[in-house]
N, C-alpha and C positions, 0 to 999 in steps of 0.2 A: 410480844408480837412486834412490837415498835422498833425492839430493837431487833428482831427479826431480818424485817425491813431493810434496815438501817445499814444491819452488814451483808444482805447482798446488796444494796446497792452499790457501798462500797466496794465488795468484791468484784464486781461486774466492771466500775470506772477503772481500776487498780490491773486488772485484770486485760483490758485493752490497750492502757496505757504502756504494759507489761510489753504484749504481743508486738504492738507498733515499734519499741524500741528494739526487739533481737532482729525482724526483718529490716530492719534499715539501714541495715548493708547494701551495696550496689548488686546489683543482679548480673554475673559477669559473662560473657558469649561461652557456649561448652566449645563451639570447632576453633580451633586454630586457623588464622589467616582469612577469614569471614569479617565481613565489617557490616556493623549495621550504624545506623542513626538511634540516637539516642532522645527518646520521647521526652521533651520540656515540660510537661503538664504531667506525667504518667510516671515517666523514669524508664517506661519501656525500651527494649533494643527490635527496632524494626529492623530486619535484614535488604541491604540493598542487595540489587540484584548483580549476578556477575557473570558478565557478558564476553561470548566469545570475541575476540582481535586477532587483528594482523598487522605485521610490522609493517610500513611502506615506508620508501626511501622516496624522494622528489630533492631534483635539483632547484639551492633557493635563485637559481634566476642567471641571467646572462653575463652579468658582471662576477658572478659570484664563481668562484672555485669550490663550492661548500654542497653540503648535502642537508636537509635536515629528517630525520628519522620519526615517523608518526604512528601511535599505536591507533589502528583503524577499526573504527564501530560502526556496526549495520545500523540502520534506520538514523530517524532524524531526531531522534528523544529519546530517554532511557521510557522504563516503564514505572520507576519510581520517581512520584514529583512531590513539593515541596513547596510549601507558601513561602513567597519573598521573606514575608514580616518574620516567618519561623526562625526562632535557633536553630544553627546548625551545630551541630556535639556528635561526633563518631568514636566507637567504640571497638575495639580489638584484641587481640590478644597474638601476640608475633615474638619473637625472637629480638628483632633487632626493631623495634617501634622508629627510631631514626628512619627507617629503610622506606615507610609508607608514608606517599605521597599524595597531594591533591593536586590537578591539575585542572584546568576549562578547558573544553571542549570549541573546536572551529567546526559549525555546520558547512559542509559540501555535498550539494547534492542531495541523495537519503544517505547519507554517514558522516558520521562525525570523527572528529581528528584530535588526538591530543600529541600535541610534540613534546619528546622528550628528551632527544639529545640532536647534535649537530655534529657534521663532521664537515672539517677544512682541508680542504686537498692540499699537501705541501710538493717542492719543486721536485721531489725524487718519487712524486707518485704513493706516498703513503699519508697516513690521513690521523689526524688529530681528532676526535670521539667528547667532546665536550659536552657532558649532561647539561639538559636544561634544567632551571629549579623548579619546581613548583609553586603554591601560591605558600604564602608566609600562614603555619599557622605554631600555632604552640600543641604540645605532647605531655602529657601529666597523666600521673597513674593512675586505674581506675580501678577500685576494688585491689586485690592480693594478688591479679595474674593478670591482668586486662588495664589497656590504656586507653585513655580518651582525647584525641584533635578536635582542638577550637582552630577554627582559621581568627584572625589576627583581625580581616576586616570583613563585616555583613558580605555575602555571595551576591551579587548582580544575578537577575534574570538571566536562563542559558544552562546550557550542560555540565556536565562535572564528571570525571570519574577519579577514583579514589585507588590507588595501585600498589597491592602487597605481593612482592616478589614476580611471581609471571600472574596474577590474577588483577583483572580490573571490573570492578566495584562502580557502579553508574547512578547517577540520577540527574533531576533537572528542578531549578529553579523556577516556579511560577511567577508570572509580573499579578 
């Protein structure tokens, strides 16, 4: 009987230990081009939301011959927020992972602004189209089809959104 016992108990510890190690693979997004935040404590993939924009052009100012181009977002907050102290870890799965950017957001108003390229009027009337960069982060693979961006330094309090090919990806920093 003792030893009964003995070996389920065994089997029961051996048996979990078993389970926890085949799941402990990353859990990787099914859609293509969807970005979620990656849970710190969980491992989960929260989806951020992805919000309709529109392109606006504004001249930068009096002196300037230049244009700068801003992808424009309703309201004055995304609907996904985000503790300061939190890790930020996002997760994807694209084509060209290079290609997805992070960018802050300028509040105007109720909309927020992310600028992404500029253009400089030259003397014959045509125009020079230079992207802006986004925020410095690193790109490392996640899982066998899915990648994961760490930005490079802790997010400041403020907007964000996060842009794969024509989709943009929002959230906001809580102080």
């Amino acid at each position: 009987m003792r030893n009964l016992v003995v070996a389920t108990v065994l089997t029961l510890c051996f048996g979990s230990c078993f389970a926890q190690s085949v799941d402990s693979k990353p859990t990787e997004p099914m859609l293509i081009g969807d970005v979620f935040l990656l849970d710190p404590s969980t491992q989960a993939l929260k989806p951020l939301p992805s919000e309709d924009w529109k392109d606006v052009t504004t001249h930068m100012g009096m002196m300037s011959s230049g244009y700068m181009h801003s992808a424009q977002l309703s309201g004055d907050q995304s609907a996904f927020r985000v503790r300061a102290d939190a890790k930020t870890e996002f997760v994807f799965k694209v084509g060209n992972p290079e290609s997805v950017t992070l960018y802050p957001c300028v509040q105007k108003k109720q909309q927020r602004l992310a600028n992404y390229a500029k253009d400089q009027l030259k003397a014959n009337w045509t125009s020079d189209r230079t992207p802006i960069p986004g925020l410095p982060v690193g790109i490392t693979q996640f899982g066998e089809s899915a990648f994961k961006m760490t930005p490079k330094s802790p997010l400041l309090p403020g907007e964000y959104v996060v842009v794969t090919a024509t989709k943009m990806f929002t959230f906001g920093i809580d102080k």
